[in-house]
C-alpha positions as CSV (number, residue, x, y, z in Angstrom):
1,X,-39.9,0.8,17.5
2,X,-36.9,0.9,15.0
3,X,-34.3,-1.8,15.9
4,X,-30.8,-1.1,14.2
5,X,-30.3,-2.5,10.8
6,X,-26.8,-3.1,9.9
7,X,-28.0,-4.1,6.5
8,X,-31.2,-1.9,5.3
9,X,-30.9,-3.0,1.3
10,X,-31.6,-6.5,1.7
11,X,-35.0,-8.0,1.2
12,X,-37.0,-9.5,3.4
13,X,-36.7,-13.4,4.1
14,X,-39.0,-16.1,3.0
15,X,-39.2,-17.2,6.1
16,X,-40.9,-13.8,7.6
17,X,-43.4,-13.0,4.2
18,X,-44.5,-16.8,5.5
19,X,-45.1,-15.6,9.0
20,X,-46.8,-13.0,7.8
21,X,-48.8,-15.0,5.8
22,X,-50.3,-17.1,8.2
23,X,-51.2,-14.1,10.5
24,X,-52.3,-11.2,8.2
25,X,-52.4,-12.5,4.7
26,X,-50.0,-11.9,1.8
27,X,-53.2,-9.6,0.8
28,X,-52.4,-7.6,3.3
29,X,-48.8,-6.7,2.9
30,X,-47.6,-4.4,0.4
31,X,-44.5,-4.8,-1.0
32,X,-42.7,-3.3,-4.6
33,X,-44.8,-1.2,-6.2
34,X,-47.7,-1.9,-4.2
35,X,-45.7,0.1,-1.8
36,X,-45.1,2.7,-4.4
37,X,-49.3,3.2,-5.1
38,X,-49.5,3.7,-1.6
39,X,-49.9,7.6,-0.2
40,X,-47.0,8.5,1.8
41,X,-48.4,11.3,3.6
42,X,-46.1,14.6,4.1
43,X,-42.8,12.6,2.4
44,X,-41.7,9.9,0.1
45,X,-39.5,8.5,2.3
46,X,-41.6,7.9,4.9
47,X,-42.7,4.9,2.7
48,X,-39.3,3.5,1.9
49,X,-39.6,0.4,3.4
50,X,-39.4,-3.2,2.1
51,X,-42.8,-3.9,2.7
52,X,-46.2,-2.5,4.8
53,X,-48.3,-4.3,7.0
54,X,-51.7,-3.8,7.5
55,X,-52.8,-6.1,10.8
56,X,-56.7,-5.6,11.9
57,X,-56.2,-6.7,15.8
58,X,-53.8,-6.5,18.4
59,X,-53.3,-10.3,18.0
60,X,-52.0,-9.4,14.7
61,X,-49.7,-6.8,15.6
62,X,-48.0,-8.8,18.5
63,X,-47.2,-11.9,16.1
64,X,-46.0,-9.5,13.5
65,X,-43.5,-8.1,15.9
66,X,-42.5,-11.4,17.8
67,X,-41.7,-13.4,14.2
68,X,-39.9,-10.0,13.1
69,X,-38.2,-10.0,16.4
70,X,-37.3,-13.7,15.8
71,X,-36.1,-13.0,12.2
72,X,-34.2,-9.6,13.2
73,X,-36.3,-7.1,10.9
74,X,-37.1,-3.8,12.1
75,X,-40.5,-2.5,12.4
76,X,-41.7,1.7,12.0
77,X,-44.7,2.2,13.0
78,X,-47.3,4.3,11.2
79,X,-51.0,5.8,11.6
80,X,-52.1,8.5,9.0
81,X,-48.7,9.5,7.9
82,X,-49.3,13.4,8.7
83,X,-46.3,13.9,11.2
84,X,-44.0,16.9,9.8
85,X,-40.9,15.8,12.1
86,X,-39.7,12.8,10.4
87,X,-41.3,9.9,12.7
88,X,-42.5,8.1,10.0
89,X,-39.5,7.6,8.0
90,X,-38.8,4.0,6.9
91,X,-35.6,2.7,4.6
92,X,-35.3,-0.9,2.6
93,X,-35.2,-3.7,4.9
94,X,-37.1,-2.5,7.3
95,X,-41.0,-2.9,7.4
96,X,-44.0,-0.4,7.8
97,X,-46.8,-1.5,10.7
98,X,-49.4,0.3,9.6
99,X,-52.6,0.8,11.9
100,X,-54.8,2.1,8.8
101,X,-57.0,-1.7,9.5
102,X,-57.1,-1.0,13.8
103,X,-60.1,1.0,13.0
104,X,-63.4,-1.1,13.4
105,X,-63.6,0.3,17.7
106,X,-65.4,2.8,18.6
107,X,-67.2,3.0,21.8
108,X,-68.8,5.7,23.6
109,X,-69.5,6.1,27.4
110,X,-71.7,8.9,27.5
111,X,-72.3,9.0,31.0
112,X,-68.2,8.6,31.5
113,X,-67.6,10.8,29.0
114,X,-65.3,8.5,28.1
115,X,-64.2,6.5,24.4
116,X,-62.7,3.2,23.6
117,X,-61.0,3.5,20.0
118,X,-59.1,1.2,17.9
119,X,-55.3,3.0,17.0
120,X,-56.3,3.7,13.6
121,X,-59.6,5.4,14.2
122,X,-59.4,8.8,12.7
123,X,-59.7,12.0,14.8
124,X,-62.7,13.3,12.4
125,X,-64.4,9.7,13.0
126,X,-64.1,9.7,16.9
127,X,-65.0,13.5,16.9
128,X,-68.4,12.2,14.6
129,X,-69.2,9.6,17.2
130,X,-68.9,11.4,20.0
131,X,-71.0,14.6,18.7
132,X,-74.2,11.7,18.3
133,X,-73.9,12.3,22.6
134,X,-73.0,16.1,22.9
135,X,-69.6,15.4,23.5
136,X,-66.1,15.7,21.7
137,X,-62.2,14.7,22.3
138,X,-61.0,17.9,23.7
139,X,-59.0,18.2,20.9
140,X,-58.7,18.8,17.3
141,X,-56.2,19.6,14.6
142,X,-56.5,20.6,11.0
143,X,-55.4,17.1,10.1
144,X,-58.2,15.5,11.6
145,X,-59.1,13.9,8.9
146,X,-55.9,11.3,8.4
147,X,-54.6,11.4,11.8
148,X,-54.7,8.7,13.6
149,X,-55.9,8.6,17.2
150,X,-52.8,5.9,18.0
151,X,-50.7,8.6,16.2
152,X,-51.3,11.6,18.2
153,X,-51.0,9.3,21.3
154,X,-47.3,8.3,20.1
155,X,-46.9,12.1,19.2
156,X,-48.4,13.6,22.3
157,X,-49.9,15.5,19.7
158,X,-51.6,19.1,20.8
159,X,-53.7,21.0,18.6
160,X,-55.7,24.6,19.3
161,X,-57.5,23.2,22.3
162,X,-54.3,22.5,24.2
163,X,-55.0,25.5,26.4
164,X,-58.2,24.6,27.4
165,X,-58.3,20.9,27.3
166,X,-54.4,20.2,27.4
167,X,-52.3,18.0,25.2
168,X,-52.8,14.2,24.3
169,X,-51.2,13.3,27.4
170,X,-54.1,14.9,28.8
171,X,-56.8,13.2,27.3
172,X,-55.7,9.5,27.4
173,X,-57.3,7.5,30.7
174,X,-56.1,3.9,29.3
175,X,-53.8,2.1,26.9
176,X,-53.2,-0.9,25.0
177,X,-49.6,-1.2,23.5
178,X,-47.7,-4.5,22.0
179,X,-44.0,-4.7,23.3
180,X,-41.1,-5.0,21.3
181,X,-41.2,-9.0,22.4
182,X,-44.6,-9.2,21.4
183,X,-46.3,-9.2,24.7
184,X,-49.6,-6.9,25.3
185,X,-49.9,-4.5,27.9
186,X,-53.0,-3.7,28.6
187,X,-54.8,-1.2,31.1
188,X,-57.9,0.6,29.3
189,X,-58.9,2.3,32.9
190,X,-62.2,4.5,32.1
191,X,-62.2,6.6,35.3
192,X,-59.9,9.8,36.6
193,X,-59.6,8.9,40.0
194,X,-57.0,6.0,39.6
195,X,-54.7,6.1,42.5
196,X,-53.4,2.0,41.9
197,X,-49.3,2.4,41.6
198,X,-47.5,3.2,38.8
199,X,-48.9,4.8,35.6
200,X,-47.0,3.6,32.9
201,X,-49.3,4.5,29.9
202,X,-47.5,7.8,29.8
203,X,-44.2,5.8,29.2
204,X,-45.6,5.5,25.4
205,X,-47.5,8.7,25.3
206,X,-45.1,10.6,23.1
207,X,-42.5,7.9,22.8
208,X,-43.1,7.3,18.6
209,X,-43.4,4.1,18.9
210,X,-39.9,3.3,20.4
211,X,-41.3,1.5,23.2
212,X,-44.2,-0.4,22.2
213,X,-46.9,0.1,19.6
214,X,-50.3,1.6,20.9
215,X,-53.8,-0.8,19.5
216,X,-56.6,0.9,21.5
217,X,-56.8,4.1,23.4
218,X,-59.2,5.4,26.1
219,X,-59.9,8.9,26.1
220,X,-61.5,11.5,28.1
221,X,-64.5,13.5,26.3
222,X,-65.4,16.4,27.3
223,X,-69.2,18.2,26.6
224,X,-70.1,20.5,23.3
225,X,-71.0,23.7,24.4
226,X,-74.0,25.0,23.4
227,X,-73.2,27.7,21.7
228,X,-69.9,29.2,20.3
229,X,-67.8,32.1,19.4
230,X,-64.9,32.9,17.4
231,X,-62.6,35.7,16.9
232,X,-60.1,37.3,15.3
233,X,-57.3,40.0,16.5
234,X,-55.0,41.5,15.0
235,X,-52.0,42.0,17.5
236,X,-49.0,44.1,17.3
237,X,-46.7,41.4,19.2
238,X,-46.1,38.3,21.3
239,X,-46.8,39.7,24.6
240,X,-50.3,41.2,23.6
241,X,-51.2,37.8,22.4
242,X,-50.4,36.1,25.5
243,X,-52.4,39.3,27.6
244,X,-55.1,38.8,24.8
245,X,-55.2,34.9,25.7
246,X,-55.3,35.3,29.3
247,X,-58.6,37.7,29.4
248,X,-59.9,34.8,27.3
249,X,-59.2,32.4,30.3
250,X,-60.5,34.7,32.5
251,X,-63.3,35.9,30.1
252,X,-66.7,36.9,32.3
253,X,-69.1,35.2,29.3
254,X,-68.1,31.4,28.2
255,X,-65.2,29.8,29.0
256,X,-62.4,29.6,25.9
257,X,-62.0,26.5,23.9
258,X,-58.5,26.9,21.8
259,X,-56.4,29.8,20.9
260,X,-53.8,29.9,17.9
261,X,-51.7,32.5,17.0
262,X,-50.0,32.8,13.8
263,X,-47.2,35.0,12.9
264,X,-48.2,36.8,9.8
265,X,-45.5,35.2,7.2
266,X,-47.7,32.1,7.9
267,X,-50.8,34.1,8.3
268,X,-50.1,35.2,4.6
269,X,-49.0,32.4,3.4
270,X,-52.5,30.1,4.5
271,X,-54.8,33.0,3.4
272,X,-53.6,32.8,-0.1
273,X,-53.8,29.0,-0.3
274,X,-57.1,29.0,0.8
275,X,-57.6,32.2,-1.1
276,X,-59.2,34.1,2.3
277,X,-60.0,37.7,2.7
278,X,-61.8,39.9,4.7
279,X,-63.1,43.2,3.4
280,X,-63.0,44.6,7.7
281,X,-59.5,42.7,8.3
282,X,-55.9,43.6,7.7
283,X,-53.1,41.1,6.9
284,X,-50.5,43.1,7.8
285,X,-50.9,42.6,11.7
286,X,-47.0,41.0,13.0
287,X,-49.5,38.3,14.9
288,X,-52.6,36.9,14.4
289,X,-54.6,35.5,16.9
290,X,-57.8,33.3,17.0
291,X,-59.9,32.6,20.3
292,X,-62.7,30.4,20.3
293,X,-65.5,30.7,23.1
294,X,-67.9,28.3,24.4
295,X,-70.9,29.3,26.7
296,X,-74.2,27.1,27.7
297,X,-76.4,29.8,25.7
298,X,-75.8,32.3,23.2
299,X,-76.2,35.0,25.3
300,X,-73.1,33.6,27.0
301,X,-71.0,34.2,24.8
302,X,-71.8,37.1,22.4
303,X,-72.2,39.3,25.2
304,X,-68.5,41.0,25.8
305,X,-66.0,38.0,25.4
306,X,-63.6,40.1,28.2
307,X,-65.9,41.2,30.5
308,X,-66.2,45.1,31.4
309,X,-63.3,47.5,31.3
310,X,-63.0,47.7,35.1
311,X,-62.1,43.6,34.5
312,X,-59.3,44.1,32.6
């Protein structure tokens, strides 16, 4: 929630480091070249801030962002700092509120299927939790370690499982967000079937942080199949991607679980920085396409992904 600065070089008051002070610690807030040590994530600048914040409770957030509501500083929000669209971006006079300390929650609900989770619980850590009951998030992204689940909520974030499972918006049942007056909202529904007027939590989902700050997330699980597949095509355009993805909805054996394609400038680009080859694959395809199946046996899905030709 960035309020406009009309001044961004000035420090921050006295007044405000002794707010902060009495609610987090001075320990906790990083300012100079604390700042500096501090890892930035996909760009410098998105730690140009004054200072950074690390509250552990939603207590702590909300009197963070009524004193600098009182004192007229403006507050970015951040998680694990791995957003490529510029979200994170902070300038002097201003102050990071980082959710890297909102990660001591997590609860699992086996037979809801459902999880509880602090902001800044990692997507690796709830997806490590979750696998102790057979279940995962529904969704996953190559920056699983860092990001945040309070980030991807605030980024309606996607990922390779978005056309099986859908996007963040999706997955999340409940919220917990601080206003920008400081007041909590808070409605951490665990069930589906929630017919009770109107659903505000996807005000925030995908909002950056513009209209409150998410603490605490409930989110759908969904069961880990038993056994999985994963392939590889090589695809001379577009549209026989999107055929090749819809035989995978529709496949007779297992049901699909994420599809990516990549274009092969990108597709050439990540197999020599991860230094990947295959002796029975070419590079050269225009798109590259990767489906994932899932099936309650192996024989589920290693039989004929597609079904039989009369199916296609």
């Amino acid at each position: 929630m960035i309020k406009q600065n009309t001044d961004v070089t000035r420090d921050l008051s006295a007044a405000f480091l002794n707010d902060i002070d009495q609610i987090i610690g001075l320990s906790n807030l990083k300012q100079g070249d604390a700042v500096a040590n501090l890892d930035y994530g996909v760009t410098a600048a998105n730690l140009g801030a004054t200072a950074v914040a690390f509250p552990s409770s939603t207590q702590d957030v909300a009197a963070i962002i009524k004193s600098a509501f009182a004192h007229g500083i403006s507050i970015v929000p951040q998680g694990g700092r791995t957003g490529l669209v510029g979200g994170s971006i902070s300038m002097p006079g201003q102050i990071v509120l980082s959710t890297a300390r909102l990660n001591g929650t997590v609860e699992i609900y086996p037979i809801e299927r459902v999880a509880v989770v602090e902001a800044g619980v990692t997507l690796q850590a709830l997806q490590a939790a979750a696998s102790e009951h057979h279940l995962e998030p529904g969704i996953d992204l190559p920056s699983r370690g860092s990001a945040t689940i309070g980030g991807m909520v605030s980024t309606n974030a996607g990922g390779i499982s978005a056309f099986r499972y859908g996007v963040m918006r999706h997955r999340v049942l409940g919220l917990e967000v601080v206003l920008p007056d400081g007041s909590i909202f808070s409605d951490l529904t665990r069930v589906v079937k929630n017919a009770a007027g109107y659903d505000l939590k996807h005000l925030f989902i995908g909002a950056e942080g513009t209209l409150g700050i998410v603490t605490k997330v409930a989110i759908k699980l969904e069961p880990v199949p038993a056994a999985t597949a994963t392939a590889l095509f090589g695809l001379p355009c577009v549209e026989a991607a999107l055929e090749a993805t819809r035989l995978g909805l529709n496949a007779q054996y297992g049901q699909m679980r994420a599809a990516e394609a990549i274009w092969n400038s990108f597709f050439a680009l990540t197999a020599g920085e991860h230094r990947w080859s295959a002796t029975d694959y070419s590079p050269d395809y225009p798109v590259n396409l990767i489906l994932s199946l899932g099936g309650g046996n192996v024989s589920a899905v290693f039989l004929p992904p597609f079904g039989s030709p009369a199916d296609r």
